[in-house]
LUMVEX-191718 format. One line per 4 residues: number of its first residue (from 0); their letters; for each residue x, y, z of N, C-alpha, C, O. Coordinates in steps of 0.2 Angstrom, whole numbers, plus 2048, in hexadecimal, padded with zeros to 3 digits. Layout:
// residues N
NUM> a> X,Y,Z,X,Y,Z,X,Y,Z,X,Y,Z | ...
// end
This chain:
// residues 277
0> xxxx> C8D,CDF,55D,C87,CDC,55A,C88,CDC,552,C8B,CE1,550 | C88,CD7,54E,C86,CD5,548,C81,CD8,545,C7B,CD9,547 | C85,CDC,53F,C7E,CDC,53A,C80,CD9,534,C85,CD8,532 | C7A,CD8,530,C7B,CD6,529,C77,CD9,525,C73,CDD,528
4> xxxx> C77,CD7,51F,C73,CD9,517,C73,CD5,513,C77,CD1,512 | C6D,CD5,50F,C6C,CD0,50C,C6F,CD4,503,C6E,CD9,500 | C75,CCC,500,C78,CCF,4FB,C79,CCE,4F5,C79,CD2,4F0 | C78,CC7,4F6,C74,CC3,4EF,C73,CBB,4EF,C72,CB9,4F5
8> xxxx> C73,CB8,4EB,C71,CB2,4EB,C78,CAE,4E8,C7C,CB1,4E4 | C77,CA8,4EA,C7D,CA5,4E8,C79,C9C,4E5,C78,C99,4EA | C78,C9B,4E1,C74,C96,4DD,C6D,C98,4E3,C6B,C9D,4E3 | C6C,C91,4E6,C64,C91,4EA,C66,C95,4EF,C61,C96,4F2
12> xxxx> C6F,C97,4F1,C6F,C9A,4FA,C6D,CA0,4FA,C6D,CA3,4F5 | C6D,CA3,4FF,C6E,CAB,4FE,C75,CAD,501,C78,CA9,505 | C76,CB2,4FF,C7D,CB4,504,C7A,CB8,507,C75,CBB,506 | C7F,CBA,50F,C7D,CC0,511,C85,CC4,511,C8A,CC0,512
16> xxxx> C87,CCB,511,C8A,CCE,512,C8C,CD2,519,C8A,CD8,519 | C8F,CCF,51D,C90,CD3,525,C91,CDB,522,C94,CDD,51E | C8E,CDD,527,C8F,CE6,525,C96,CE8,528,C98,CED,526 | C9B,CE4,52D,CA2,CE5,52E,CA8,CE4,528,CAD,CE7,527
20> xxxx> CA4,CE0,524,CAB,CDD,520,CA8,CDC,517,CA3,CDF,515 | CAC,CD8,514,CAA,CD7,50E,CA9,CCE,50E,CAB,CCA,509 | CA7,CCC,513,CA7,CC3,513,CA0,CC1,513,C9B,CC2,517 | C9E,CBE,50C,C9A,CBC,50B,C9A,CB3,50D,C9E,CB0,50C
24> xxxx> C94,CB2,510,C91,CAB,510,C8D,CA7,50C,C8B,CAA,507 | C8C,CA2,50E,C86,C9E,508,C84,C9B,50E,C87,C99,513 | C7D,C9B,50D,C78,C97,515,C74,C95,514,C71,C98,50F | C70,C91,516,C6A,C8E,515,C63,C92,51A,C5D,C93,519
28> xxxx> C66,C91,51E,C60,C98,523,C65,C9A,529,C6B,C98,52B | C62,C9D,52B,C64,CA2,532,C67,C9E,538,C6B,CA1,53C | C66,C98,538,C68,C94,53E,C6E,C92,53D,C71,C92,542 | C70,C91,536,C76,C8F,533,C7B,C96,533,C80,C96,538
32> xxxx> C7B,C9B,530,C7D,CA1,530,C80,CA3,538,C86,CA3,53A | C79,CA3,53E,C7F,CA3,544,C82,C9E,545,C88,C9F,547 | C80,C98,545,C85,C91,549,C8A,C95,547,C8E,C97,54B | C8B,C97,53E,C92,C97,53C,C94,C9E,53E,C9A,C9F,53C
36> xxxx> C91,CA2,541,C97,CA7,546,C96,CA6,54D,C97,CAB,551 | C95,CA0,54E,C96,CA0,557,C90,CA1,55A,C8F,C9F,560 | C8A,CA6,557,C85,CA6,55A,C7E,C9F,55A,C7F,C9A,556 | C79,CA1,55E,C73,C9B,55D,C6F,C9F,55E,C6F,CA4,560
40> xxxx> C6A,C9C,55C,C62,C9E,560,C5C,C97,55F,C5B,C93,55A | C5B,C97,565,C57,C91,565,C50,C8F,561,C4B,C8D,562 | C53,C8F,55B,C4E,C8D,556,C49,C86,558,C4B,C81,55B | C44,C87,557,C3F,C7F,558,C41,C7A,554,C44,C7B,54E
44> xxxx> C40,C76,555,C44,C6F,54F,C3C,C6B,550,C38,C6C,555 | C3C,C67,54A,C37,C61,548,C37,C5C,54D,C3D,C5A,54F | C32,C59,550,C32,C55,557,C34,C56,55E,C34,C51,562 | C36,C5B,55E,C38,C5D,563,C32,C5F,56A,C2D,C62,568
48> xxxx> C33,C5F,56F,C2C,C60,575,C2F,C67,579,C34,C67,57C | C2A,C6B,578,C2C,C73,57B,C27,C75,582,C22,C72,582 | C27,C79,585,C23,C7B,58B,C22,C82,586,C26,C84,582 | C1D,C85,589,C1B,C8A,584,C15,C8D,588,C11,C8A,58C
52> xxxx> C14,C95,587,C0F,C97,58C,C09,C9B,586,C0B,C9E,581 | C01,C9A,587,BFE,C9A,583,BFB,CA3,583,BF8,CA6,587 | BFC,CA4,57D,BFD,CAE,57B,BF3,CAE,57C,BF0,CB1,580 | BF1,CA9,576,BEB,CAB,575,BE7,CA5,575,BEA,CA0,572
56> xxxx> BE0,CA5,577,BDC,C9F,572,BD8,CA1,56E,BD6,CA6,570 | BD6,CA0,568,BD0,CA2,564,BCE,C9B,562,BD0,C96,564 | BC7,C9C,55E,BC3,C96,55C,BC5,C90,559,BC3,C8A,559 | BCB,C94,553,BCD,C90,54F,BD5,C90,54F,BD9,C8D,54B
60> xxxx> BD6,C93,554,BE0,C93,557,BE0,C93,55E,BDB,C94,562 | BE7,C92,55F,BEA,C91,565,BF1,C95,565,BF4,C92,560 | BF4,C99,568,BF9,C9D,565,BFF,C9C,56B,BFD,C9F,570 | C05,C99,56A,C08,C96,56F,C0D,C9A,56F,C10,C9A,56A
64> xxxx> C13,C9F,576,C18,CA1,575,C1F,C9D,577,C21,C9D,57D | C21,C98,571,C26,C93,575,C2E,C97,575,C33,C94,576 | C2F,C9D,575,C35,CA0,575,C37,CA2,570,C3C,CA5,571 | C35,CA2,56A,C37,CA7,561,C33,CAB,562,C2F,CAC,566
68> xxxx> C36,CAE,55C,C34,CB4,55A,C2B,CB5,558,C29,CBB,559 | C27,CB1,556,C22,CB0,556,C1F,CAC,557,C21,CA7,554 | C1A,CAA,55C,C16,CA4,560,C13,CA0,559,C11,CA2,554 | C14,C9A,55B,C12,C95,558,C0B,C92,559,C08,C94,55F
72> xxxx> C08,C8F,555,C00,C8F,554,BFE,C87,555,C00,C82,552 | BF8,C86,55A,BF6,C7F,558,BF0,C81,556,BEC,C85,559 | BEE,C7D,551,BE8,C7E,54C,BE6,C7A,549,BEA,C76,549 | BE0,C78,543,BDE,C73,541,BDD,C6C,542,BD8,C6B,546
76> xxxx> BDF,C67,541,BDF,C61,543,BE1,C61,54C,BDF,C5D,550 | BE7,C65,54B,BEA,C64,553,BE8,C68,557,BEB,C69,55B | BE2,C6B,556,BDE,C70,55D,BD7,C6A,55B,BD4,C67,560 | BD6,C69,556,BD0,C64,557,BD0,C5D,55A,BCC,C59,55A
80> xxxx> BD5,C5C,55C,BD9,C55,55D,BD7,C55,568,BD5,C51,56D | BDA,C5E,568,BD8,C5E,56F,BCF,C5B,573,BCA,C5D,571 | BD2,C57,57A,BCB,C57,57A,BCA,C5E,57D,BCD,C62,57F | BC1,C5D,57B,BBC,C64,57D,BBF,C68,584,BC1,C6E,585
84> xxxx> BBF,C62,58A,BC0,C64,591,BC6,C68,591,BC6,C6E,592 | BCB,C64,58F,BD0,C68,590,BD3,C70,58C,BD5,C75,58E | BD1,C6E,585,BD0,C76,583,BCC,C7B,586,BCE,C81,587 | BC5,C79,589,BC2,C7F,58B,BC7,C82,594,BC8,C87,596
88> xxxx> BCB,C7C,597,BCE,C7F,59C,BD6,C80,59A,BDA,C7D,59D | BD7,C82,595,BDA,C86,593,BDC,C90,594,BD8,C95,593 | BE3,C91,596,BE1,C9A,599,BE7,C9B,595,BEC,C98,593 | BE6,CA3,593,BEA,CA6,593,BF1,CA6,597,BF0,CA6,59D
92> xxxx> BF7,CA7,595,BFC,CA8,598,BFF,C9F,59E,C02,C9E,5A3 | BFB,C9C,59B,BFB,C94,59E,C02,C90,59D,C02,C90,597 | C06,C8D,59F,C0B,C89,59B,C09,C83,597,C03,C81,599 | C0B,C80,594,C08,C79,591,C0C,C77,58C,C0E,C7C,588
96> xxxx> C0E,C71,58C,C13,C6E,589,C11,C6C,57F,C0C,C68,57E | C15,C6E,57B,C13,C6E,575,C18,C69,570,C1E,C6A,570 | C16,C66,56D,C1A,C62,568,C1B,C67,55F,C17,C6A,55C | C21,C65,55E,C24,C6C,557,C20,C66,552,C21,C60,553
100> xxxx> C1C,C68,54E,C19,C65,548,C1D,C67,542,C1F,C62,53E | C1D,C6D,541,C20,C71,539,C23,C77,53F,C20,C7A,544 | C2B,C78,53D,C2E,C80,540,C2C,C85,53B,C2C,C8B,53D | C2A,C84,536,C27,C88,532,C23,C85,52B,C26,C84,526
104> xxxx> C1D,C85,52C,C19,C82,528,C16,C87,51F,C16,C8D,520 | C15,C86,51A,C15,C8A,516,C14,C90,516,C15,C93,511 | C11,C94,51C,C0E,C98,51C,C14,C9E,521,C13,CA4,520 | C19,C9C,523,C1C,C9A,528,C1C,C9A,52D,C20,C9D,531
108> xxxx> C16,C95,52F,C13,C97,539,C19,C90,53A,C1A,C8B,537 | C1A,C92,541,C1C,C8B,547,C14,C88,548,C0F,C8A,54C | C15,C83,543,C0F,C7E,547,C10,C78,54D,C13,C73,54D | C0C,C7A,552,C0A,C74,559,C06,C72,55A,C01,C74,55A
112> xxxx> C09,C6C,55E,C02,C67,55F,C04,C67,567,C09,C66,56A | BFE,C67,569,BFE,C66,573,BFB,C5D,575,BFC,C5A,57A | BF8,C59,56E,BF8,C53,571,BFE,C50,570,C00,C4B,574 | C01,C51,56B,C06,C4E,56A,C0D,C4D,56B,C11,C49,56A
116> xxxx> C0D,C54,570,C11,C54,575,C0F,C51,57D,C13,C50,581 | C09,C50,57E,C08,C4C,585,C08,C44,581,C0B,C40,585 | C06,C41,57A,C08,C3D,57B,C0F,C3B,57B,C10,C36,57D | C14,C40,578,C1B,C3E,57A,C1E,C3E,580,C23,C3B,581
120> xxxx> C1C,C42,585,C1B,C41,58D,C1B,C3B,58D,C20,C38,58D | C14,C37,58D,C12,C30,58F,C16,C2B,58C,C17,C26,58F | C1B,C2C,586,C1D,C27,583,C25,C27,588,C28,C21,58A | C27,C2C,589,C2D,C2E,58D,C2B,C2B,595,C2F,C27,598
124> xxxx> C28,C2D,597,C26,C2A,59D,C24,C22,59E,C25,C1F,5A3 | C22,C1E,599,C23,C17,598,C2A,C16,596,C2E,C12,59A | C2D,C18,593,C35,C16,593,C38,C16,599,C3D,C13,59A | C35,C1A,59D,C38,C1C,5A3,C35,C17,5A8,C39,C15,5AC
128> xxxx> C30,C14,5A8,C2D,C11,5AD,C2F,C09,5A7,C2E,C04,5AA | C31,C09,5A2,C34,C02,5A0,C3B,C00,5A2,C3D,BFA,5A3 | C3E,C05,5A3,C45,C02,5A5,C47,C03,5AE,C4B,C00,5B2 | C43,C0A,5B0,C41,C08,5B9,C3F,BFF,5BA,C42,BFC,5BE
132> xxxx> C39,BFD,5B7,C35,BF8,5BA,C32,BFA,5BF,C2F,BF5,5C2 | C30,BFE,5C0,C2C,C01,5C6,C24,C02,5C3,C23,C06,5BE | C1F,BFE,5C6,C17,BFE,5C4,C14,C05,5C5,C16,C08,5CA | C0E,C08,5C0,C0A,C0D,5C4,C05,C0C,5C4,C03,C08,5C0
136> xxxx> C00,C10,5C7,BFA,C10,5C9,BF5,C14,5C3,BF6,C1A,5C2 | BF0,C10,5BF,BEC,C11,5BA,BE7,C10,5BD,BE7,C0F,5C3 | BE1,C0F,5B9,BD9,C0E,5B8,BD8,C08,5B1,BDC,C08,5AC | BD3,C05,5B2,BD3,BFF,5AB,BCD,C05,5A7,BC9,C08,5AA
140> xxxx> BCF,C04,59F,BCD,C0C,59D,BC6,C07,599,BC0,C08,599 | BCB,C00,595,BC6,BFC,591,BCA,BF6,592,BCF,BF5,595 | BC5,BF1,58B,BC8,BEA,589,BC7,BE8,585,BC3,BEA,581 | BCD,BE4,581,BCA,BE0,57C,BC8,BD7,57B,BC4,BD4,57F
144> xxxx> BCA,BD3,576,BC8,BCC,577,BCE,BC9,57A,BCE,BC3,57C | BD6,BCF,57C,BDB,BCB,57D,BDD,BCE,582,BE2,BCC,585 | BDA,BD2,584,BDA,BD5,58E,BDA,BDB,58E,BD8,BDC,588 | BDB,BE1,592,BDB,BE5,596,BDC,BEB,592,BE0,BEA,58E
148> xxxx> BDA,BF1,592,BDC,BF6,58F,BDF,BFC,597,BDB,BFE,59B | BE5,BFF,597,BE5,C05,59D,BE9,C0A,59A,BEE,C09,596 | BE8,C0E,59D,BEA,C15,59B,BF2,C17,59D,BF4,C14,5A2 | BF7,C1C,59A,BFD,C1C,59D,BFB,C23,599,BFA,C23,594
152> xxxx> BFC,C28,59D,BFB,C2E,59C,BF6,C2F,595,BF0,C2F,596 | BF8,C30,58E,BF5,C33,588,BF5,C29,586,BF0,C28,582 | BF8,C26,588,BF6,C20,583,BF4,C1B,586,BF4,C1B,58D | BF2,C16,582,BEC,C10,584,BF3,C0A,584,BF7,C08,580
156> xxxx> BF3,C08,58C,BF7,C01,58B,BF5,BFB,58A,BEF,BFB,587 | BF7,BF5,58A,BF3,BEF,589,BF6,BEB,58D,BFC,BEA,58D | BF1,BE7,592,BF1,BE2,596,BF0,BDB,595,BEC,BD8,599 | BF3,BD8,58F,BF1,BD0,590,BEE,BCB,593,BF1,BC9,598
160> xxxx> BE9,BC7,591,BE7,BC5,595,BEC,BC1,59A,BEA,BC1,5A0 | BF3,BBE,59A,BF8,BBC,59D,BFA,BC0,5A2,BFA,BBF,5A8 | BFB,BC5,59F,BFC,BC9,5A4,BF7,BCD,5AB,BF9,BD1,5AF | BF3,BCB,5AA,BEE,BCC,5B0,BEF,BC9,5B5,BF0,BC3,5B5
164> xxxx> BEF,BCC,5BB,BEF,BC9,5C2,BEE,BC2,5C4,BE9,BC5,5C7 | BEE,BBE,5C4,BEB,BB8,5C8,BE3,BB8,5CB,BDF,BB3,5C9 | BE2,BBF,5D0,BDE,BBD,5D3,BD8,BC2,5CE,BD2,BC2,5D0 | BDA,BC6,5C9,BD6,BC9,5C6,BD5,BC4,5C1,BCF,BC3,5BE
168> xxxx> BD9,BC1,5BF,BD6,BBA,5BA,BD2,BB5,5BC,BCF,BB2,5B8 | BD2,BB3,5C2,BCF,BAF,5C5,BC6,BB0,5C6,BC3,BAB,5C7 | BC4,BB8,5C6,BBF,BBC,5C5,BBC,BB8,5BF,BB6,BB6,5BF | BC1,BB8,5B8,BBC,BBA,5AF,BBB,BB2,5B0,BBE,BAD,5B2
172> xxxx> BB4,BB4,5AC,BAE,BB0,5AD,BAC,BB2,5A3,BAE,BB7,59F | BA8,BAD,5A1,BA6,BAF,599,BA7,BAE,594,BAE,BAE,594 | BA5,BAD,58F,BA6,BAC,589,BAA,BB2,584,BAE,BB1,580 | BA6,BB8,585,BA9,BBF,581,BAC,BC3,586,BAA,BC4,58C
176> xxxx> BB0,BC7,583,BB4,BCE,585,BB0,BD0,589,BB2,BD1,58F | BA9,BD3,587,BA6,BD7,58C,BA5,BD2,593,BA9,BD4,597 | BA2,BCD,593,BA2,BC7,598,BA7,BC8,59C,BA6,BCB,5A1 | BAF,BC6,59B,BB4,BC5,59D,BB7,BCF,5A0,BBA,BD0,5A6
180> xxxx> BB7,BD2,59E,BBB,BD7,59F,BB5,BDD,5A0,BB6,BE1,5A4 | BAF,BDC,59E,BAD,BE3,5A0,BA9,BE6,5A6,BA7,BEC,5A7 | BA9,BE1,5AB,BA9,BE6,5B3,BAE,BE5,5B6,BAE,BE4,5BC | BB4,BE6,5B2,BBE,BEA,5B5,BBE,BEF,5B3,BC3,BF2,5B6
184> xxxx> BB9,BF3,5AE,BBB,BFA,5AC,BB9,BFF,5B0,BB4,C00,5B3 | BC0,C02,5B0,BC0,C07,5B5,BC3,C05,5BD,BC5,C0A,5C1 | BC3,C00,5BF,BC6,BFE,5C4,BD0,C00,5C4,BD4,C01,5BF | BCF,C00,5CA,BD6,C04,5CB,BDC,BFE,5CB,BDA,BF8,5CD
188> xxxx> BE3,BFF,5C8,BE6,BF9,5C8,BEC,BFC,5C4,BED,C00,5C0 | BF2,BF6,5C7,BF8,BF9,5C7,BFC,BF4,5C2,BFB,BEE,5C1 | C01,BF8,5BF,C03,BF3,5B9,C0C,BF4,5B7,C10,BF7,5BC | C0F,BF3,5B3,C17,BF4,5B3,C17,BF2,5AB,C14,BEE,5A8
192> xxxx> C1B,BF8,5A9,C1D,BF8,5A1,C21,BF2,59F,C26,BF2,5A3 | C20,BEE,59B,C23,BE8,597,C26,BE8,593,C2B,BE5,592 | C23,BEE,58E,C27,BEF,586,C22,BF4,584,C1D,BF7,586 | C27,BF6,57E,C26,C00,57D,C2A,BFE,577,C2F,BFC,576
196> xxxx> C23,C01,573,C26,C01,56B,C24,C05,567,C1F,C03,563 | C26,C0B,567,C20,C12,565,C1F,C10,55D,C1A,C12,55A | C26,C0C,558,C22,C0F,552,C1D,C0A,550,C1B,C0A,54B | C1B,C04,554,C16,C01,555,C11,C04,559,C0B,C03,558
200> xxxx> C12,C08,55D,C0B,C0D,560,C0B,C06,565,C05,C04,566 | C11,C02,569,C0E,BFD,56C,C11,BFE,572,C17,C00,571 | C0D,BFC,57A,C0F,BFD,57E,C0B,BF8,582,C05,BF8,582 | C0F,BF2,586,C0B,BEE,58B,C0D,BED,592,C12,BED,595
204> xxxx> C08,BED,593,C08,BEE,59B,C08,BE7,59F,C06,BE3,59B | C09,BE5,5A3,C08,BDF,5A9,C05,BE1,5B0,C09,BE4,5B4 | BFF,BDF,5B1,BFE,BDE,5B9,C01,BD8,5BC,C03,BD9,5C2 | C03,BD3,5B9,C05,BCF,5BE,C0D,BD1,5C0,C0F,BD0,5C6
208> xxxx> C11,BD5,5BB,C16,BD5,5BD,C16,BDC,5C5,C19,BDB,5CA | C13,BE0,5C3,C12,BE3,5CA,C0F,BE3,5D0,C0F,BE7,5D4 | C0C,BDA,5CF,C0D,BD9,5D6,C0F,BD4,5D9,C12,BD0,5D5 | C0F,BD1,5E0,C13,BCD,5E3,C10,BC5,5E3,C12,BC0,5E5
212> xxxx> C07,BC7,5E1,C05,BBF,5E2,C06,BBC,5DF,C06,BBD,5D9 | C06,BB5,5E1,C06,BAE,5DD,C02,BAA,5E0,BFF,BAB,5E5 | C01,BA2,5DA,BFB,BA1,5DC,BFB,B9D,5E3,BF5,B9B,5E4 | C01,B9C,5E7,C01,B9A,5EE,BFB,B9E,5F1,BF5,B9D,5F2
216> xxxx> BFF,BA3,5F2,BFA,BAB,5F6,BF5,BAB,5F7,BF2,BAD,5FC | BF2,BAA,5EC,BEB,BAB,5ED,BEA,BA7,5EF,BE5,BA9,5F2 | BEA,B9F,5F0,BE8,B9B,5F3,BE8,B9B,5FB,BE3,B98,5FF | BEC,B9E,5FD,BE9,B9F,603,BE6,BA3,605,BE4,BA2,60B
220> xxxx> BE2,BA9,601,BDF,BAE,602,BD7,BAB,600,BD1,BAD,603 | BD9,BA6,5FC,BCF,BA4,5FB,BCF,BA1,601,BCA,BA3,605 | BD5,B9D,604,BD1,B97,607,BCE,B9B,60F,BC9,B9A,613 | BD4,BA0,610,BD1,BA5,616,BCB,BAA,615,BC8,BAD,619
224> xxxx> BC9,BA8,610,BC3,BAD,60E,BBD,BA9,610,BB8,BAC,610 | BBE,BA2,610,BB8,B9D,612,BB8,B9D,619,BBD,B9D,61D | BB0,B9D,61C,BAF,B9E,622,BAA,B98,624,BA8,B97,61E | BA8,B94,628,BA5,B8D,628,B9E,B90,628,B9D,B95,62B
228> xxxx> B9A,B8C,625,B92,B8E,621,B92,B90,61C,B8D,B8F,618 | B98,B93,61A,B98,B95,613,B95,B91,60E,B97,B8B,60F | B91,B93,608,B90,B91,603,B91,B94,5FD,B8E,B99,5FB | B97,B8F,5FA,B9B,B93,5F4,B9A,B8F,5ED,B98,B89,5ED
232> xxxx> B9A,B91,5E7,B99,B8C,5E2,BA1,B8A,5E1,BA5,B8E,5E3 | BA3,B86,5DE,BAA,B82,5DA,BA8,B7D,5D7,BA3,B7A,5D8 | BAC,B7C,5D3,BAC,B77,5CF,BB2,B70,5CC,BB8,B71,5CA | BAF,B6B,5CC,BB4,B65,5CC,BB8,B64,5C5,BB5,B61,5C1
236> xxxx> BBE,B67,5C5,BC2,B65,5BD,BBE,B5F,5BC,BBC,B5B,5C0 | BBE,B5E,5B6,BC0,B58,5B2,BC2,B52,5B2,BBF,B4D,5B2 | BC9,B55,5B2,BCB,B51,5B4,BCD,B4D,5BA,BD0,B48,5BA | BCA,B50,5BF,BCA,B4E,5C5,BC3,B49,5C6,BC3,B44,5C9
240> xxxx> BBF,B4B,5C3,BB9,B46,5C1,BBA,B40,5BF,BBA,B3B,5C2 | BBB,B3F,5B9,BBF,B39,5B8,BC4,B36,5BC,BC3,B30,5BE | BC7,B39,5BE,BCF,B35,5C2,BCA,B34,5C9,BCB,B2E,5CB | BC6,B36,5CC,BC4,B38,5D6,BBD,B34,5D4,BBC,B2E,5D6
244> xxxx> BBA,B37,5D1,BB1,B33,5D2,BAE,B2E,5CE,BAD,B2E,5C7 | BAA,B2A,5D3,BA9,B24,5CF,BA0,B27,5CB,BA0,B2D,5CB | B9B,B25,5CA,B94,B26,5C6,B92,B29,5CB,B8D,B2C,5C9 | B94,B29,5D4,B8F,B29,5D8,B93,B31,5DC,B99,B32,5DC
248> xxxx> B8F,B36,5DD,B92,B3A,5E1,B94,B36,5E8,B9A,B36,5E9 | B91,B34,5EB,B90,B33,5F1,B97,B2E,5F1,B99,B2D,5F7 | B9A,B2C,5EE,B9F,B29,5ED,BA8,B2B,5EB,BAD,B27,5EA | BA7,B33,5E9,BAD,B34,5EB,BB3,B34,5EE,BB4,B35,5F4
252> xxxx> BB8,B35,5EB,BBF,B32,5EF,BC4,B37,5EF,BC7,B3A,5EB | BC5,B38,5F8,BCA,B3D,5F8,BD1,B3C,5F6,BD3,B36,5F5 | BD5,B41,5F4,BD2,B46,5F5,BCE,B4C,5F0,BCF,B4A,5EA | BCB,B51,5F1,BC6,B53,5EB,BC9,B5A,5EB,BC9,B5D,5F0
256> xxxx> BCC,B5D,5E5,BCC,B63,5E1,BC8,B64,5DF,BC3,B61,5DC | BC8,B6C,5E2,BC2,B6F,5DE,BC4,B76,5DB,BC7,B79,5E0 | BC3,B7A,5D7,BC3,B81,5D2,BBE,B85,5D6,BB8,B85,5D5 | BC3,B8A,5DA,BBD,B8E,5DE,BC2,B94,5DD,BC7,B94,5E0
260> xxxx> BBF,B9B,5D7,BC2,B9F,5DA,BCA,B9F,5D3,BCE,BA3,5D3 | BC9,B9B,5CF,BCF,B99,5C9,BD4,B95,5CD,BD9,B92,5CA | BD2,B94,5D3,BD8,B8F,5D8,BD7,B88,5D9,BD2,B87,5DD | BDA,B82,5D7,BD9,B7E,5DB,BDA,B7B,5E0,BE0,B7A,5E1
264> xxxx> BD5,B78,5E7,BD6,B7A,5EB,BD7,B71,5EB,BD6,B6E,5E6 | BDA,B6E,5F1,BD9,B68,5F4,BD4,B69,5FA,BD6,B6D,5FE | BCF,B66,5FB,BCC,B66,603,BCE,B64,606,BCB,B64,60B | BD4,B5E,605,BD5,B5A,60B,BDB,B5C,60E,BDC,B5C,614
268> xxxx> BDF,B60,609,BE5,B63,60B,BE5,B6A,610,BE9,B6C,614 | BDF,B6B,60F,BDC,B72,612,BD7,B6E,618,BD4,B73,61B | BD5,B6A,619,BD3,B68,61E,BCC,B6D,61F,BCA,B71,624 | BC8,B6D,617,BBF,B70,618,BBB,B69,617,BBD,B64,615
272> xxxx> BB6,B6A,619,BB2,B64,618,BAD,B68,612,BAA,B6D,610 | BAE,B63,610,BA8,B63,60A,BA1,B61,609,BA0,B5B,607 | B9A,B64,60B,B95,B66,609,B90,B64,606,B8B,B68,605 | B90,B5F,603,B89,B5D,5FD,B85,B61,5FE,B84,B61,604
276> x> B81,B65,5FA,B7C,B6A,5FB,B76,B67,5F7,B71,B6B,5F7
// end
């Protein structure tokens, strides 16, 4: 075993003096001193993501043992940051994953953060699920004026209105965001990572690309869905008004399109009769 002593200072370094020999070093800390005799000790580094088992809770700390010499602390903004739920089911002796904030902060504590290390899980897990291509299964958390808000573990994705399904577009109806997107919140739905750009904080998602329909499909799914009696509303493009009818209903010319459902349908190619009501 090594011992040393501390022997003097050499400008800002200190030296130390091995108690075997007269060989002085110049070092900057302890990590450096062993690499340079062969040994290590797993010191914590900056940004780094540790598993750690939790010593103690108190009010205004959380005292975490990630394997040093003295358990590192998550406190102040980063115990405040946690939600309520999750701190109060918090135990003693629990593992939980911790992100290195400061390996020693002025005081000289190991500062950690527990959200910031689940969000660096989530960030790792879309890179993983961006270059897989393989979709997962979410809930719609929220919306904005340009679509879809869903969750991927600790972060909020964003689904383009483009990017939305076919048949779940076919649904938005309305003039504002809440009109259009707010009775999807919370429905379940699957989506495939597109692009992942953390120092953007930007991550998008696509429904269409995880699934297989197109607008053939859906068209055959409305028109199976009609049953004879049925009374549905649709409506006649535009431009199919001018082009198909003359002043007089009673005088249209097949064949007639119609917008049922975001599809347009032909009736004559589908062989439905059509209804004046």
């Amino acid at each position: 075993m090594f011992c040393w002593r501390l022997s003097t200072t050499y400008g800002n370094k200190r030296l130390l003096k091995w108690a075997g020999g007269p060989i002085q070093t110049p070092f900057d800390n302890m990590e450096t001193l062993l690499e340079a005799k062969g040994l290590s000790i797993d010191f914590p580094r900056q940004g780094e993501t540790r598993q750690g088992i939790i010593a103690s809770i108190a009010p205004e700390q959380i005292l975490v043992n990630v394997g040093t010499k003295s358990e590192g602390v998550i406190t102040g903004r980063e115990l405040e940051s946690i939600p309520k739920e999750e701190r109060d089911a918090f135990q003693v002796d629990q593992e939980i994953a911790v992100y290195i904030v400061n390996p020693e902060d002025s005081n000289g504590n190991l500062v950690l953060s527990y959200m910031r290390a689940k969000e660096e899980e989530s960030w790792q897990k879309a890179e993983e699920l961006l270059a897989s291509k393989k979709p997962f299964e979410s809930r719609i958390s929220g919306y904005n004026k340009g679509g879809l808000i869903v969750d991927l573990g600790s972060l909020r994705g964003f689904v383009p209105a483009s990017q939305v399904s076919l048949s779940r577009r076919a649904d938005v109806s309305g003039d504002t965001p809440e009109q259009r997107w707010g009775k999807m919140v919370d429905d379940p739905v699957k989506v495939c990572v597109i692009e992942v750009d953390r120092e953007r904080r930007r991550l998008i998602l696509s429904e269409r690309a995880a699934s297989s329909e197109t607008r053939e499909t859906l068209k055959e799914r409305v028109i199976e869905s009609l049953t004879e009696g049925d009374i549905r509303t649709a409506a006649l493009p535009a431009w199919r008004i001018s082009e198909r009818l003359s002043t007089s209903m009673a005088q249209m010319v097949w064949p007639i399109f119609l917008k049922f459902h975001g599809i347009t349908l032909n009736i004559r190619a589908k062989r439905l009769k059509l209804v004046r009501m």
